[in-house]
mmCIF file as gemmi writes it, N, C-alpha and C atoms, coordinates in Angstrom:
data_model
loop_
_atom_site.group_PDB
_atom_site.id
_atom_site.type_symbol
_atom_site.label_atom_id
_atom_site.label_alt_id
_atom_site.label_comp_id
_atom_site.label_asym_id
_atom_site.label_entity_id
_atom_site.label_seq_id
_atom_site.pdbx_PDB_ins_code
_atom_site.Cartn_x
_atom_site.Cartn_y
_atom_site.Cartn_z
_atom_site.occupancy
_atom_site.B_iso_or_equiv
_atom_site.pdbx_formal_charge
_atom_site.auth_seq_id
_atom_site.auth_asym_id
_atom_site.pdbx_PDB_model_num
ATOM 1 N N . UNK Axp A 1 ? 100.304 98.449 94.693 1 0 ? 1 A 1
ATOM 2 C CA . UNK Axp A 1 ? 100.986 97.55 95.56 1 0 ? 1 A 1
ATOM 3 C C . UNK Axp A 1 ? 100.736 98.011 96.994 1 0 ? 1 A 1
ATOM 4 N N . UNK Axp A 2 ? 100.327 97.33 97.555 1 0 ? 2 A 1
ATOM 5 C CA . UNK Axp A 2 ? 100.391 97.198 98.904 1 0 ? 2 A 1
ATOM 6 C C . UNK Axp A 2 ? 101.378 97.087 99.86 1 0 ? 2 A 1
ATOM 7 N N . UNK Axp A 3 ? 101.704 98.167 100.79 1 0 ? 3 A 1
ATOM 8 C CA . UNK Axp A 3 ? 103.221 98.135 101.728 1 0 ? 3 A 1
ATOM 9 C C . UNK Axp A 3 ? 102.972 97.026 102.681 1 0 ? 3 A 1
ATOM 10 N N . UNK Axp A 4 ? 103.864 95.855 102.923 1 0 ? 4 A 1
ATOM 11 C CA . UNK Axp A 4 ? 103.725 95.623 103.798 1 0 ? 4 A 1
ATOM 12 C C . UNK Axp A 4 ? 104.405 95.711 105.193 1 0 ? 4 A 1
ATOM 13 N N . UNK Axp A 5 ? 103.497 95.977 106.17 1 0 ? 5 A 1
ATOM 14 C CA . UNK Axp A 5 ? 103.077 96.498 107.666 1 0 ? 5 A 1
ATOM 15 C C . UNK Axp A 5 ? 102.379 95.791 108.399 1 0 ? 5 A 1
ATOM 16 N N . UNK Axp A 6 ? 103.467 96.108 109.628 1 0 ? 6 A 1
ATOM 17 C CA . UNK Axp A 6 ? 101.752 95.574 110.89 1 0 ? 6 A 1
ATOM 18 C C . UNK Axp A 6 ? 100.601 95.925 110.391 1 0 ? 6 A 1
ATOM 19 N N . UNK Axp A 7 ? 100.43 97.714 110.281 1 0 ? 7 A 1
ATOM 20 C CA . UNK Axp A 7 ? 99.538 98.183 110.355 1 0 ? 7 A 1
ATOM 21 C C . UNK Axp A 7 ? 98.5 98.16 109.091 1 0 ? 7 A 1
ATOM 22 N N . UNK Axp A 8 ? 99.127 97.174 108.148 1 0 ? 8 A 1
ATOM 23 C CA . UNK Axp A 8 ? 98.155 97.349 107.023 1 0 ? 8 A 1
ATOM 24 C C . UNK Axp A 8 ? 98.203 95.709 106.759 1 0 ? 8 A 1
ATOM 25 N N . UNK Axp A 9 ? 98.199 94.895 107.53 1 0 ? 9 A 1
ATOM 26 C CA . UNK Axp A 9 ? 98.081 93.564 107.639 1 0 ? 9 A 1
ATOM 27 C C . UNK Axp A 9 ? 96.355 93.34 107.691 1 0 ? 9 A 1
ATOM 28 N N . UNK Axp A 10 ? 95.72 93.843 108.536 1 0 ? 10 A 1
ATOM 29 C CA . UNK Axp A 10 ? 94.12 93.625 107.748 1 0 ? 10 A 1
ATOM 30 C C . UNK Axp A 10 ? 93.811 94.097 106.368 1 0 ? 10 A 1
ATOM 31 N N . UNK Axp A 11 ? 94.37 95.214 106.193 1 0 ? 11 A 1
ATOM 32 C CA . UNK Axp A 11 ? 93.936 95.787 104.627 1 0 ? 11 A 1
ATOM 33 C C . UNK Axp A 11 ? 94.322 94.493 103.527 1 0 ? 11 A 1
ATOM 34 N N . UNK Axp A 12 ? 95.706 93.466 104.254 1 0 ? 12 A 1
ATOM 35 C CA . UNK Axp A 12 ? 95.662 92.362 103.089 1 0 ? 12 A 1
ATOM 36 C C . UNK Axp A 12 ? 95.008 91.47 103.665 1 0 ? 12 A 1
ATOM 37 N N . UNK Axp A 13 ? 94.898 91.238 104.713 1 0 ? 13 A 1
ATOM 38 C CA . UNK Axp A 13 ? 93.978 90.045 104.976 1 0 ? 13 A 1
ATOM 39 C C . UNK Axp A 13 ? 93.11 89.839 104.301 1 0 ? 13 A 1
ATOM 40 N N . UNK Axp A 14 ? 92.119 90.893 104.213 1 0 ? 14 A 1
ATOM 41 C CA . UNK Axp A 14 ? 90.781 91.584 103.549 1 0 ? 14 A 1
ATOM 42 C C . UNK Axp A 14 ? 90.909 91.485 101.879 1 0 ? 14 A 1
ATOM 43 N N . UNK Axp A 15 ? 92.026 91.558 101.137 1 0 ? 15 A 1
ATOM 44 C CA . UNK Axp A 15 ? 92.143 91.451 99.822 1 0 ? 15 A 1
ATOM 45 C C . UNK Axp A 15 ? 92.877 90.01 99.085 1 0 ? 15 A 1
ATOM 46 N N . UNK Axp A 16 ? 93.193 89.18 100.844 1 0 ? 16 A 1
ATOM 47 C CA . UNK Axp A 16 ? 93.739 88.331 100.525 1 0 ? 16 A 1
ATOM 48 C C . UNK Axp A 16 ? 94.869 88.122 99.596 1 0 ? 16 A 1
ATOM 49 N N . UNK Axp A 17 ? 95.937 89.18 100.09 1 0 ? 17 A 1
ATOM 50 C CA . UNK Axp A 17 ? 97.336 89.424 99.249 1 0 ? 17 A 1
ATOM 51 C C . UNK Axp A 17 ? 98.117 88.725 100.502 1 0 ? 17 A 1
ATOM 52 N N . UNK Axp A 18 ? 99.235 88.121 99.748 1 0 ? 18 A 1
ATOM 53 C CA . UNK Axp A 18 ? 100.148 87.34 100.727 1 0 ? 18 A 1
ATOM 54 C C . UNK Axp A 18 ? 101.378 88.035 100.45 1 0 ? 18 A 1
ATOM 55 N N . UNK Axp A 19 ? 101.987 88.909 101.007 1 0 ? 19 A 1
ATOM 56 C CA . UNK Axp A 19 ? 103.641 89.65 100.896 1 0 ? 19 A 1
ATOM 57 C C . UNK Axp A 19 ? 104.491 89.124 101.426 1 0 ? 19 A 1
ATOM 58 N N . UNK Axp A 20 ? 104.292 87.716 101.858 1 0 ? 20 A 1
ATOM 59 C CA . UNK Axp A 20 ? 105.504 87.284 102.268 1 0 ? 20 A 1
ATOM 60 C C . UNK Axp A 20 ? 106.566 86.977 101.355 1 0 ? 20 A 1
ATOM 61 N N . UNK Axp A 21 ? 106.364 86.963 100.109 1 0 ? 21 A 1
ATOM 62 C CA . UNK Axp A 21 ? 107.537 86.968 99.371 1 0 ? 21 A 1
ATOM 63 C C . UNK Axp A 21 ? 108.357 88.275 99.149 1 0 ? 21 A 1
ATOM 64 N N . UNK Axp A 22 ? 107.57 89.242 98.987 1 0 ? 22 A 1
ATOM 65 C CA . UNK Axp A 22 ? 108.582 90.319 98.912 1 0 ? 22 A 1
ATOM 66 C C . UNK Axp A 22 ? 108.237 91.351 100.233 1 0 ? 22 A 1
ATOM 67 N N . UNK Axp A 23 ? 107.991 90.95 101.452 1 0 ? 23 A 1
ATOM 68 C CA . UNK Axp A 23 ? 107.798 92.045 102.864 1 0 ? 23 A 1
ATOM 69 C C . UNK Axp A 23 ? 109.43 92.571 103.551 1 0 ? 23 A 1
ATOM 70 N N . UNK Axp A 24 ? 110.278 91.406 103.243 1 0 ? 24 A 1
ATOM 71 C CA . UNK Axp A 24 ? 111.95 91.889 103.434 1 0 ? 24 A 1
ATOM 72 C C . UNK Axp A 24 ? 112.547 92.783 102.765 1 0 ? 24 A 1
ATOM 73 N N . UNK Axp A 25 ? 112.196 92.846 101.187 1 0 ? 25 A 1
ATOM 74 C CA . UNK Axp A 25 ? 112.625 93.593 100.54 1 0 ? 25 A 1
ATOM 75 C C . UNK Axp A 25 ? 112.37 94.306 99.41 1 0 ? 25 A 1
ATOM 76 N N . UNK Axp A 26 ? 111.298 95.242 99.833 1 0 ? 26 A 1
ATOM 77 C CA . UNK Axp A 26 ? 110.175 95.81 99.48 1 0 ? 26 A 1
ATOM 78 C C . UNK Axp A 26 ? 110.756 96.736 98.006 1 0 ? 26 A 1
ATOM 79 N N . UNK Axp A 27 ? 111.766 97.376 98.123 1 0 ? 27 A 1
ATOM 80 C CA . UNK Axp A 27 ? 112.037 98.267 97.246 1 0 ? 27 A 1
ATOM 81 C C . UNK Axp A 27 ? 112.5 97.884 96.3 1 0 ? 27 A 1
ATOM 82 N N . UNK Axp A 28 ? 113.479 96.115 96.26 1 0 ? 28 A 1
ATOM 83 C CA . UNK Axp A 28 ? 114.046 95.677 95.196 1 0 ? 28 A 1
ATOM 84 C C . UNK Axp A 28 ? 112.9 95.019 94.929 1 0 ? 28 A 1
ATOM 85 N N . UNK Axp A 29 ? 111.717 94.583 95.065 1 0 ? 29 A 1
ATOM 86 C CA . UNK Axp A 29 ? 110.616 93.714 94.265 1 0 ? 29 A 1
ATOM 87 C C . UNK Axp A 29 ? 109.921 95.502 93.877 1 0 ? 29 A 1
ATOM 88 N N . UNK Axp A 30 ? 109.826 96.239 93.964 1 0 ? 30 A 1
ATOM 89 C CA . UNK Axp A 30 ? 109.22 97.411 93.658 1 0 ? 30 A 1
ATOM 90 C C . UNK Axp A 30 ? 109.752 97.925 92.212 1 0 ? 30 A 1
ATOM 91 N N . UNK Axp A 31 ? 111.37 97.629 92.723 1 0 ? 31 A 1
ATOM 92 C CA . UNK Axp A 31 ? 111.951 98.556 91.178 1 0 ? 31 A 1
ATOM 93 C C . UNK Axp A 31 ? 112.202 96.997 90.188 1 0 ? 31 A 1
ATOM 94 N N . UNK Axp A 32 ? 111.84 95.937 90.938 1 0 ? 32 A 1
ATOM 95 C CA . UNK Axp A 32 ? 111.465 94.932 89.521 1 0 ? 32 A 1
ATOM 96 C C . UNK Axp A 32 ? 110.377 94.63 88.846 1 0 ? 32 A 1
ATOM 97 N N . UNK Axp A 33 ? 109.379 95.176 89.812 1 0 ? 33 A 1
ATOM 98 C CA . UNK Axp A 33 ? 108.047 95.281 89.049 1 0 ? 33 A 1
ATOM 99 C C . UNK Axp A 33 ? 108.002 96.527 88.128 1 0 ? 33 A 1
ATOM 100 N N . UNK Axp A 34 ? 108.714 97.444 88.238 1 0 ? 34 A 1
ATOM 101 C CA . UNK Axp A 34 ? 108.637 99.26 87.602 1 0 ? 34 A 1
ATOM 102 C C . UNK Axp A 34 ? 109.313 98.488 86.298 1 0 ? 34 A 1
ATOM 103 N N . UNK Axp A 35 ? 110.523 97.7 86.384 1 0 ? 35 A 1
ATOM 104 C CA . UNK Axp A 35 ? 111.187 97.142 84.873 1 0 ? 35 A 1
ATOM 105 C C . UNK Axp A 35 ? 110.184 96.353 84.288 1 0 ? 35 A 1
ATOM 106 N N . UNK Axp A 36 ? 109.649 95.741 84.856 1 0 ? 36 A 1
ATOM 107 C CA . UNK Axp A 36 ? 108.543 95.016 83.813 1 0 ? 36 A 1
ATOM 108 C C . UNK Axp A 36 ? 107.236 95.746 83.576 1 0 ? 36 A 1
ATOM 109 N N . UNK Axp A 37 ? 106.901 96.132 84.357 1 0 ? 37 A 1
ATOM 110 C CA . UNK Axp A 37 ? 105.149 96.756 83.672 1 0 ? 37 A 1
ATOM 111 C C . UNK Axp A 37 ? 105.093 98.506 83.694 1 0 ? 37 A 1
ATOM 112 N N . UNK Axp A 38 ? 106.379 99.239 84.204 1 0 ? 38 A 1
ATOM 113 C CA . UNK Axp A 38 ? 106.087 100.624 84.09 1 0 ? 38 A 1
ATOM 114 C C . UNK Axp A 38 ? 105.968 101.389 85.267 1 0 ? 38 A 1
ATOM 115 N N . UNK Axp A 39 ? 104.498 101.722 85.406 1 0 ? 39 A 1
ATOM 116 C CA . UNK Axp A 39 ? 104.582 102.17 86.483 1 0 ? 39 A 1
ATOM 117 C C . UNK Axp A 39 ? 103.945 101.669 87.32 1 0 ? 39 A 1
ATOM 118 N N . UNK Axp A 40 ? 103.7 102.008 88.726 1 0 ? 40 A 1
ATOM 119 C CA . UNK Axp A 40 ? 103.495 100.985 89.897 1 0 ? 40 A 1
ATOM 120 C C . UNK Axp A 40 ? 102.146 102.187 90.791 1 0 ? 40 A 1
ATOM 121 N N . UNK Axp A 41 ? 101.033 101.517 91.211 1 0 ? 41 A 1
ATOM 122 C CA . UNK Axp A 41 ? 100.668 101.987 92.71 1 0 ? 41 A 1
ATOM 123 C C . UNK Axp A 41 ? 101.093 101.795 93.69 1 0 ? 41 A 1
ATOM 124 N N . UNK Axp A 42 ? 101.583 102.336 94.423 1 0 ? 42 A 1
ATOM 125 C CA . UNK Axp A 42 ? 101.872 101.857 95.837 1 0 ? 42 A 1
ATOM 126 C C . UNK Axp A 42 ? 100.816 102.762 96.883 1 0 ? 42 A 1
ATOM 127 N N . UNK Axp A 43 ? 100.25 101.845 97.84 1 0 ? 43 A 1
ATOM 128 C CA . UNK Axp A 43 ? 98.853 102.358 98.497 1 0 ? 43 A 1
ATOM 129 C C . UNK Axp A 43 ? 99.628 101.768 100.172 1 0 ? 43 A 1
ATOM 130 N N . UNK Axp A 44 ? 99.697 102.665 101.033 1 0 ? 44 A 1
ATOM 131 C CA . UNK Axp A 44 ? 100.059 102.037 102.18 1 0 ? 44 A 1
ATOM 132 C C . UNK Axp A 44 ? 98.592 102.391 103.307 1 0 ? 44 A 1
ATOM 133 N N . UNK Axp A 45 ? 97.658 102.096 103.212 1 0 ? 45 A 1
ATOM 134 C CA . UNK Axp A 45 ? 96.084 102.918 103.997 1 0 ? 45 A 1
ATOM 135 C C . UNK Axp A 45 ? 95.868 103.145 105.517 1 0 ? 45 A 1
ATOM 136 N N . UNK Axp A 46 ? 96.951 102.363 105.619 1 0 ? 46 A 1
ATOM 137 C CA . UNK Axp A 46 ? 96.833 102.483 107.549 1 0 ? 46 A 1
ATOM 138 C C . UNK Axp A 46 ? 98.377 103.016 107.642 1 0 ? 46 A 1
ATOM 139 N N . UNK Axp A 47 ? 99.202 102.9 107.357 1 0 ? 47 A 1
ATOM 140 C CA . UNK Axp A 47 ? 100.946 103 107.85 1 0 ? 47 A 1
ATOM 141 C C . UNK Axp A 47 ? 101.655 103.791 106.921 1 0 ? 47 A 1
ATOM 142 N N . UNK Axp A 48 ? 101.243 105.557 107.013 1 0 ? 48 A 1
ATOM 143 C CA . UNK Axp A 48 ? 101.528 106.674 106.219 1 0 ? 48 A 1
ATOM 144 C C . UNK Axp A 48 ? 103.423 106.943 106.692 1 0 ? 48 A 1
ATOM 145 N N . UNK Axp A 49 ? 103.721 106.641 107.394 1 0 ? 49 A 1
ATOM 146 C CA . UNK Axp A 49 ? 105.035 106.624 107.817 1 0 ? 49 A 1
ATOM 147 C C . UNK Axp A 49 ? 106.213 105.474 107.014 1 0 ? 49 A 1
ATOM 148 N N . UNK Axp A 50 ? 105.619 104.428 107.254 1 0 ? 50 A 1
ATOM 149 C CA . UNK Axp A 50 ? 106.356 103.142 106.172 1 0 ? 50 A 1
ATOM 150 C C . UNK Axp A 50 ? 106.091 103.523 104.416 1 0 ? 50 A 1
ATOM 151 N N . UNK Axp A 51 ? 105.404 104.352 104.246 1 0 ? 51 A 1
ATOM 152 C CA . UNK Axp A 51 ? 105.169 104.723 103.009 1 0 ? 51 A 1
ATOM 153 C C . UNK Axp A 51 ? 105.754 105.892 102.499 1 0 ? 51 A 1
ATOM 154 N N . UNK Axp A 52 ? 105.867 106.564 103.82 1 0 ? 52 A 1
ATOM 155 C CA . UNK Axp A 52 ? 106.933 107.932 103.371 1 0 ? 52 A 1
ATOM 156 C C . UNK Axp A 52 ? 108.851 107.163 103.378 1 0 ? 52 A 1
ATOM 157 N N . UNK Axp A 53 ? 109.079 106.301 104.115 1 0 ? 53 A 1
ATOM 158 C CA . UNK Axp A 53 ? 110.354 105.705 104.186 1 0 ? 53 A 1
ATOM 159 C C . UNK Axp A 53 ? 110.392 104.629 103.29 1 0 ? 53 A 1
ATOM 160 N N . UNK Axp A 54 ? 109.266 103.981 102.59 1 0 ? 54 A 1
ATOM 161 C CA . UNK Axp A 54 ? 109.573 103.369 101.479 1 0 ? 54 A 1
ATOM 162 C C . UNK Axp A 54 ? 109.899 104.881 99.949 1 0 ? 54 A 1
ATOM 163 N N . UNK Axp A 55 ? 108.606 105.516 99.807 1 0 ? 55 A 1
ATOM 164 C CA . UNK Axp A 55 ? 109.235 106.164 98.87 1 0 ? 55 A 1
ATOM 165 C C . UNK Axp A 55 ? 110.63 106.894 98.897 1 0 ? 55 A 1
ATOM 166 N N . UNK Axp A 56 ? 110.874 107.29 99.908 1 0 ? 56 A 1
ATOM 167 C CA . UNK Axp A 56 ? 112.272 108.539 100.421 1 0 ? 56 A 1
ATOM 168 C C . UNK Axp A 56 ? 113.638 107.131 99.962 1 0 ? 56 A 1
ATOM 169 N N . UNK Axp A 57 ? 113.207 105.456 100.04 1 0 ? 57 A 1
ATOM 170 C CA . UNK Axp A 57 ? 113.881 105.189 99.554 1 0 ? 57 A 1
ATOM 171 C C . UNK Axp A 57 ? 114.098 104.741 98.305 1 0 ? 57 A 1
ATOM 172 N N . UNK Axp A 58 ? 113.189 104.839 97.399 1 0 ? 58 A 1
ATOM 173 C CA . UNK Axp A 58 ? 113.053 104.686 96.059 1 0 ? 58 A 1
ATOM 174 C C . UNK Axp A 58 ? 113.692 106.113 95.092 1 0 ? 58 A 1
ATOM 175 N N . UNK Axp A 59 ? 113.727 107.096 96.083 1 0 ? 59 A 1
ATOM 176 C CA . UNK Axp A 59 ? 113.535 108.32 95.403 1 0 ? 59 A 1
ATOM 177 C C . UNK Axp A 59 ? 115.176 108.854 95.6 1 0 ? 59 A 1
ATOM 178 N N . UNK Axp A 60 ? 115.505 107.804 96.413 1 0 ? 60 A 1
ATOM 179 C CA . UNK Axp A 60 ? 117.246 108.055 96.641 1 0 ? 60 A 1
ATOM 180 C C . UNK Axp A 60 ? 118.161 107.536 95.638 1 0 ? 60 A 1
């Protein structure tokens, strides 16, 4: 999964992923995807900071 970010807004441009459904509320579409399929990638490639404050909040 892809974080979405300013800073990683080309990385979806480029893969043509649209997060506007879940960019508000990243962690509850995160731990509903973990209930259905397990486990999850999460790849943030440009915005290492939104990726440390997304996991720090998953991990709370």
């Amino acid at each position: 999964m892809l974080l979405p970010s300013h800073k990683n807004s080309k990385s979806a441009e480029f893969l043509k992923i649209d997060w506007s459904d879940y960019k508000e509320n990243i962690v509850g579409f995160i731990n509903e995807i973990h209930s259905i399929a397990g486990d999850i990638l999460i790849t943030s490639p440009n915005d290492f900071k939104r990726a440390y404050e997304t996991i720090s909040k998953l991990a709370s």
